[in-house]
Each structure stands twice: as structure tokens, then as C-alpha cells.
N, C-alpha and C positions, 0 to 999 in steps of 0.2 A: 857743757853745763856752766862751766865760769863766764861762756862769752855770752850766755842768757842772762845769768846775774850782773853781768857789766852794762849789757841792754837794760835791766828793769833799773839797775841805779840811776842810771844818766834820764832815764825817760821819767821818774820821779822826782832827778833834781830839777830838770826841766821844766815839769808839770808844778813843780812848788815853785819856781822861778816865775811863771807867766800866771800864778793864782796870785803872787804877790803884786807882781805889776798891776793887773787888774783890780785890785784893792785900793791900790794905791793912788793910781790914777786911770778912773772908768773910761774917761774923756767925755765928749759932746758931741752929738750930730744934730742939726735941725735941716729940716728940708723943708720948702715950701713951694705950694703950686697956686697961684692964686689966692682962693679962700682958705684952702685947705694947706696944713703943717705938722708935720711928725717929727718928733723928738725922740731921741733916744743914744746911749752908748755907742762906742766906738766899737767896743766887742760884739755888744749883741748886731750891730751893724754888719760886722764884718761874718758873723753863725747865721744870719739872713741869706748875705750873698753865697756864701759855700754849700747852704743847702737848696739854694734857689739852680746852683752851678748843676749840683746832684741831678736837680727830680728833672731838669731842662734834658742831661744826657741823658737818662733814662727813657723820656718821652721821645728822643729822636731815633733809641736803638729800638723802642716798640714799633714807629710806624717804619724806621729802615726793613726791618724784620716782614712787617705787613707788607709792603712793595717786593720783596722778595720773593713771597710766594707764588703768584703767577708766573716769573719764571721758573722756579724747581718744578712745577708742576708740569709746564712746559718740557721742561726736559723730560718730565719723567712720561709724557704722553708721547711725547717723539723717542724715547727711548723703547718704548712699546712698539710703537710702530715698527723699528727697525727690526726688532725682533721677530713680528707677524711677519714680513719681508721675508726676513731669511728664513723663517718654517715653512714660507708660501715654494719659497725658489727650492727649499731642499725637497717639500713634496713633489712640483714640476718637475725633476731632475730623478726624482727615484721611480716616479709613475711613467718617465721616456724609458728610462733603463729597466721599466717592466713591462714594456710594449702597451701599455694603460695610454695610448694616446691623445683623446679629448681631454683627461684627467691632468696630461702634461701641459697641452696647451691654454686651459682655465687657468692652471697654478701661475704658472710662467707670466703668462698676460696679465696678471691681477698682482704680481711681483714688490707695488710698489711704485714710486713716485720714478720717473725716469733717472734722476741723480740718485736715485739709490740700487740701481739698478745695474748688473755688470754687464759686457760686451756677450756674454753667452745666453742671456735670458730674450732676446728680437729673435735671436739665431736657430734655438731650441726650440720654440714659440712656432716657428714657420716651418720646420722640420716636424715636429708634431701634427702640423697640422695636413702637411705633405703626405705624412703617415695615412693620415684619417680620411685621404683623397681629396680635400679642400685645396688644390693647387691654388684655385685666384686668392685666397685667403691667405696663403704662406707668402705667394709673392707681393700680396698687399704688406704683409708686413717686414718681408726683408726693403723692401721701397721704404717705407718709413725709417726703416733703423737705418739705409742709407742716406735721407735726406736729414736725417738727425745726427748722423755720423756715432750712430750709437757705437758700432761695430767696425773694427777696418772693412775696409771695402774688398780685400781681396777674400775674408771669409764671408760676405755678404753673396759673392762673385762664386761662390762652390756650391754655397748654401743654394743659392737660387737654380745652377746649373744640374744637382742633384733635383731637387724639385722639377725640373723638366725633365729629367730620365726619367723620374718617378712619374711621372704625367705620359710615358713615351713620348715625347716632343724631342730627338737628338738633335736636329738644326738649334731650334732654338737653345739647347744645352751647352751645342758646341759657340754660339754665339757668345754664349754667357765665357766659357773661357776661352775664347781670344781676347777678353779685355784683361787677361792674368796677365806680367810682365812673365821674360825668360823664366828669371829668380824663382818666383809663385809658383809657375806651372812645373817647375824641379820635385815641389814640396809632394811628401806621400800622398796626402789626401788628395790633389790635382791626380798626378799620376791614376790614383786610382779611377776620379771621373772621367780622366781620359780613354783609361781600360772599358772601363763601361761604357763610353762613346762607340768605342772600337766596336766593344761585340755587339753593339747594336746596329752600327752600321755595316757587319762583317766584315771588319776591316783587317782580316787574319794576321797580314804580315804589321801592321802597327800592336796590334794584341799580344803578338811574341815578342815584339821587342820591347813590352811596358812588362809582363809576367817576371824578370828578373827582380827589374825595381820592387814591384809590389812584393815580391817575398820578402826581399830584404828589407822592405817597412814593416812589412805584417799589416798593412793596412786593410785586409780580404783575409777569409779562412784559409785555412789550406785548403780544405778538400773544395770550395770554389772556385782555386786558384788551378789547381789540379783538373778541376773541369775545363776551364777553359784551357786550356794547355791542350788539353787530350784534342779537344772539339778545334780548335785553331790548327794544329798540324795536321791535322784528319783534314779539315777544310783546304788547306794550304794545299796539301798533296794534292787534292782534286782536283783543284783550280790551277793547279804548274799548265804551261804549255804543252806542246806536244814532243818537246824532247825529255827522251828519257834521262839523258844525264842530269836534268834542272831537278827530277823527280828524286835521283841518286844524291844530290846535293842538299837536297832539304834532308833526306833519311841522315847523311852525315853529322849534319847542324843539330838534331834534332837530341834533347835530354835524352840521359843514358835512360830515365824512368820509363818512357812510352818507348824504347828499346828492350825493355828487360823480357823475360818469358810469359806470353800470352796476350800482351799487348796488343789491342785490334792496329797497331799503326804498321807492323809488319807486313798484315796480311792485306794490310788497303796498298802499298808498295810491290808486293806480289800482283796483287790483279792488275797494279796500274801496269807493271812492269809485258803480263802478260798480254792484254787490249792494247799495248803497242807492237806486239809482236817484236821485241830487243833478247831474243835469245841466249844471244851473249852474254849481254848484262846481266838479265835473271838470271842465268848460270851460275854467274860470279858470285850475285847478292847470294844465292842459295849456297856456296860451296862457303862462304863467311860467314854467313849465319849456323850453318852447322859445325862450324868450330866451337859454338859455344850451348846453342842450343836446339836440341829436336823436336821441331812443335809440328801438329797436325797440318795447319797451311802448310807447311815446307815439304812433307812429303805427298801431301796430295798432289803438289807443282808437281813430280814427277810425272805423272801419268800426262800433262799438258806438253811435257820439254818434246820438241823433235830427238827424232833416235840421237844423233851426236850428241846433240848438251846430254841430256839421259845418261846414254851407257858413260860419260865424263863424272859421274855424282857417282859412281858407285864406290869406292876410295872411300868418299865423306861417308855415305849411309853407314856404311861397316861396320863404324868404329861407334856406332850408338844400338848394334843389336842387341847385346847383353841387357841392356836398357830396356829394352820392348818388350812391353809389357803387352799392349794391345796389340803386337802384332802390325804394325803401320811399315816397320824399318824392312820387316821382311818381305811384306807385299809389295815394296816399292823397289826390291830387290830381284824380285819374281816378276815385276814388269820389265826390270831391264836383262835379265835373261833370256825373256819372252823376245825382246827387241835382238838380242845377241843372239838367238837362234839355239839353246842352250835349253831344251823341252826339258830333259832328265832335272837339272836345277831349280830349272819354275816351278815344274811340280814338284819338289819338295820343300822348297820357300813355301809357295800357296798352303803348302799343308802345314807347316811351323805357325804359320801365320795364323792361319784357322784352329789350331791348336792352342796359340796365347790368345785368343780373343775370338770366338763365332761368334763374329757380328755378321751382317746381313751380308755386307762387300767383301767380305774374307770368306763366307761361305759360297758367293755366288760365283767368285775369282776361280775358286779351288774347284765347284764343280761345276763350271765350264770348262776348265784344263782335262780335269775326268772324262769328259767329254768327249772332247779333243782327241784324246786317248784311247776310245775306245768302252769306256767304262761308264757303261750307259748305268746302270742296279748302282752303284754306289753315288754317283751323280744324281739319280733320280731319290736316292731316300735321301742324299741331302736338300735336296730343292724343295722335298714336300718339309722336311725338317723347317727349312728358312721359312715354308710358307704358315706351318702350324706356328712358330714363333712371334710372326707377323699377326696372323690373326688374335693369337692370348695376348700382343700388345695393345692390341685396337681397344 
């Protein structure tokens, strides 16, 4: 408050200081222009120019202001734009990842001026369209986003390579990545096209040795991953030569999973083991295998083993009878008694056996041994039994 009183003083002694001057002496101006001459004060001269100084900057901030405006507007048109852009790219991007794929490739394509456009929208664009069957269409436009360098070239180089699986074309696939340096072809998603090269050209043992990789990227489902796995060593096994040990050696190599109980890759080992006629070897597989588990191929083998390997499994069977529930452990113990010459024991295995399970082959076992025996009325109502069972199946 006092330093606004010391303001109003000074600016009134002031203001009576320059009223007195002005009183005292106005001064003179004349100007002349030819004909014409104005007259006038020194002050009112100098309240001319100061407010000529005014209305001059004023008129220069109205039209600065005026020229201004095509650009804000500008910005705010291209500010728009960029907007529409990215609602364009987030609908392409959510209509891929709902398998909506014509709706992907519109969005994508229509994305936007190319500088505003990122390295995934050529990419996605031509994958969509891949989706849609449009192959020459995807590969027109990965071609362009190479020749524009929209996109590195090694995801132009997957992009395109998947588009030819997806076309079934593997040549042409595989052409596309040998242009991947070492580096690229390391990365998961190569890996994966690689995978998918392989099963398409069943190229079993390449397929096994990519299935590691690809789990530890996650690049594939598991349970596709799991298929091919299954389907690959199933193949593998086929296609081994004619030695059995190469046949033994893959079963070794092979994941504990297609190992575990029930796995068709046991019983494809078995038959392979057995159309080589390798005795010995099936013996062994079989007497390992039942250390851990008792499965239906393993004891069916029995009835195929010559008597030696045979009566050598009976040790192993034994120790899985408590377990038999259908009856399998005992009938395969009743064939090797049959081989042992051991009538009293077969027939009453055959009858344990038939006991935990009348199935069709435990009832026809048992009364053929009846048979055998003399016991034609018990034999005979069991055969009409198996055959009335047979028929209420039908």
C-alpha cells in the first residue's frame, strides 16, 4: 500500500511537471509538401505519432493472426488424419486377431499415407490376404514393401515364405528362406517355417530336430507341436532301414512322452521289431518294457515269441498278475505253460484268466484246453456262450 502511494505521488508530480511544460512552451511544427502545409504543436505532434505507432501494431497483429490461420487449421486437418490412421491400423490389427480377414486387409491397406505407416501394416496386409487365399495379392504386396523398404527384408523373406506354405508351394517357400542369413534363420518364427517346410516335405528327421526349438519359443501350440512329434517318430521308425538296432536307437532317442503308457510308438517298435524276425532284441525290448509297464501289445507279443524268448518273459509277466485285471497276464502265462508242457497249470491260468475277463480270446483259450482235456459239455456250453455273446454284440 505505501509503495502504490509513492507510485501515485511521483506520477502526479510528474504529470503536473510535463502539464507545465507544455503550457509554457507548446513549441512549433510546420511541414510542408508542395502546395500543401500543416501546422501544429510539438506535443500534439509527438500524441499523432504515438498513436499512429498504436493502431500501425495493431493492424500488423490482426493480419499476422489472419496468415496464421491456414496453418492451425492445417495442423488440425493432419492432426485428424493421423488419428483416422491409427483407428484404421487398430481395426486391421483386431479384425487379423479375429480371423475377420478381408476386414484386415481393407483396414491395413487404407492405413494411411506410407510415412505414417509402420513396418507391420505391408506385412499384416499380405498375411491377410494370404488368409483369404489371395496368394498373388499378398505377394504383390510384400514386393512393394520390399521395393519401398517399408519392412526389413528378413520379415518380408518369412512373410512371403509362409504365404507359399499357405499356397502349398514348399519349393518355392524354401527358396524364400535361403535368402535368411545363419543369424535370421536361428530366430523362432524362421525355425518355425522351417518346421512347417519339413512336415511338408516329410522330412521326419529335420522335424525332430526343429520340435525342441519350437517349444522353447512357443512359436506353435503345444498340442500341434505334440502332433507332429507323435507323427515324426511314428514316420521315423518306418522309414529306419533294415537294421534293427537303428530301429532300437531311435526308441532310445525318442521323448519320455511317446514312451509313456499307451503310446501307439511302443507298439509300432514291436511290430517293427517282430517283421524283422530280431528275437533277441524283442525279448529284451519286452523284458524293459515291463519293468515299468504292462500294456496289451506287450503281452499279445507273447503268443508271436518262439518257445525260448516265451518261456524267458515268464520272470517279468508275474510280477504284473495282481494287476490283471482283464486277465491278459494270465493268459500269456498259460501260453507259456502250454509251450513248458505244464497241461495241469495252463488250464488253470486259462481259467483265472477267463475268470477276470470272458472276453471272446480267454473264453476260446479255455475251452479249447477243455477240449484238449477231454471235456467236451463244458467246452461245448462255453463256445455256444462266446457265440450268444457274439451275436447280442452284433
Amino acid at each position: 500500500m505505501a509503495r502504490m502511494s509513492l507510485y501515485l505521488v511521483l506520477s502526479l508530480f510528474a504529470g503536473a511537471i510535463l502539464v507545465n511544460t507544455i503550457v509554457q512552451d507548446p513549441g512549433y511544427l510546420l511541414m510542408t509538401w508542395g502546395d500543401w502545409q500543416a501546422e501544429t504543436s510539438v506535443w500534439l505532434a509527438l500524441s499523432a505519432l504515438l498513436l499512429a505507432y498504436i493502431v500501425i501494431g495493431l493492424l500488423l497483429r490482426v493480419v499476422r493472426s489472419t496468415l496464421r490461420v491456414p496453418k492451425a487449421l492445417q495442423r488440425w486437418l493432419g492432426l485428424r488424419s493421423v488419428r483416422g490412421a491409427h483407428r484404421r491400423a487398430d481395426k486391421g490389427f483386431a479384425a487379423f486377431f479375429e480371423g475377420r480377414w478381408d476386414v484386415a486387409e481393407k483396414a491395413l491397406r487404407k492405413a494411411g499415407p506410407a510415412d505414417e505407416q509402420t513396418l507391420l501394416h505391408p506385412l499384416y496386409a499380405a498375411l491377410a490376404a494370404a488368409r483369404r487365399g489371395q496368394t498373388e495379392r499378398a505377394l504383390a504386396l510384400l514386393d512393394q514393401a520390399e521395393t519401398d523398404a517399408a519392412a526389413p527384408l528378413s520379415l518380408v523373406v518369412m512373410a512371403r515364405a509362409e504365404c507359399h506354405l499357405a499356397a502349398m508351394a514348399p519349393d518355392r517357400a524354401e527358396q524364400a528362406l535361403d535368402q535368411l542369413s545363419s543369424a535370421e534363420r536361428a530366430l523362432p518364427r524362421a525355425k518355425a517355417l522351417q518346421a512347417e517346410f519339413a512336415y511338408a516335405q516329410r522330412d521326419w528327421q529335420r522335424l525332430i530336430e526343429l520340435l525342441p526349438d519350437l517349444r522353447r519359443g512357443r512359436v506353435v501350440p503345444e498340442h500341434q507341436a505334440a502332433a507332429w512329434e507323435r507323427e515324426a517318430w511314428l514316420a521315423a521308425l518306418s522309414e529306419t532301414g533294415d537294421s534293427t538296432s537303428t530301429a532300437l536307437s531311435l526308441w532310445k532317442r525318442a521323448p519320455d512322452s511317446l514312451k509313456s503308457e499307451g503310446q501307439p510308438f511302443w507298439g509300432a517298435l514291436v511290430t517293427r521289431l517282430q517283421s524283422e524276425e530280431d528275437w533277441e532284441a524283442l525279448q529284451k525290448a519286452l523284458q524293459e518294457r515291463l519293468e515299468h509297464y504292462c500294456e496289451s501289445a506287450t503281452l499279445q507279443t507273447m503268443f508271436a515269441l518262439p518257445e525260448r524268448q516265451a518261456i524267458k518273459m515268464k520272470k517279468s509277466i508275474k510280477r504284473w498278475c495282481e494287476q490283471d485285471a482283464e486277465g491278459r497276464c494270465h493268459a500269456a502265462l498259460a501260453h507259456i505253460a502250454q509251450l513248458e508242457g505244464d497241461t495241469e497249470a495252463a488250464g488253470s491260468l486259462w481259467e483265472q484268466a477267463y475268470s477276470r475277463c470272458p472276453s471272446a480270446e480267454n473264453t476260446a483259450k479255455w475251452s479249447e484246453w477243455l477240449r484238449d482235456q477231454g471235456e467236451e459239455g463244458q467246452a461245448s456250453a462255453l463256445e455256444a456262450e462266446l457265440l450268444a455273446t457274439l451275436r447280442q454284440d452284433r
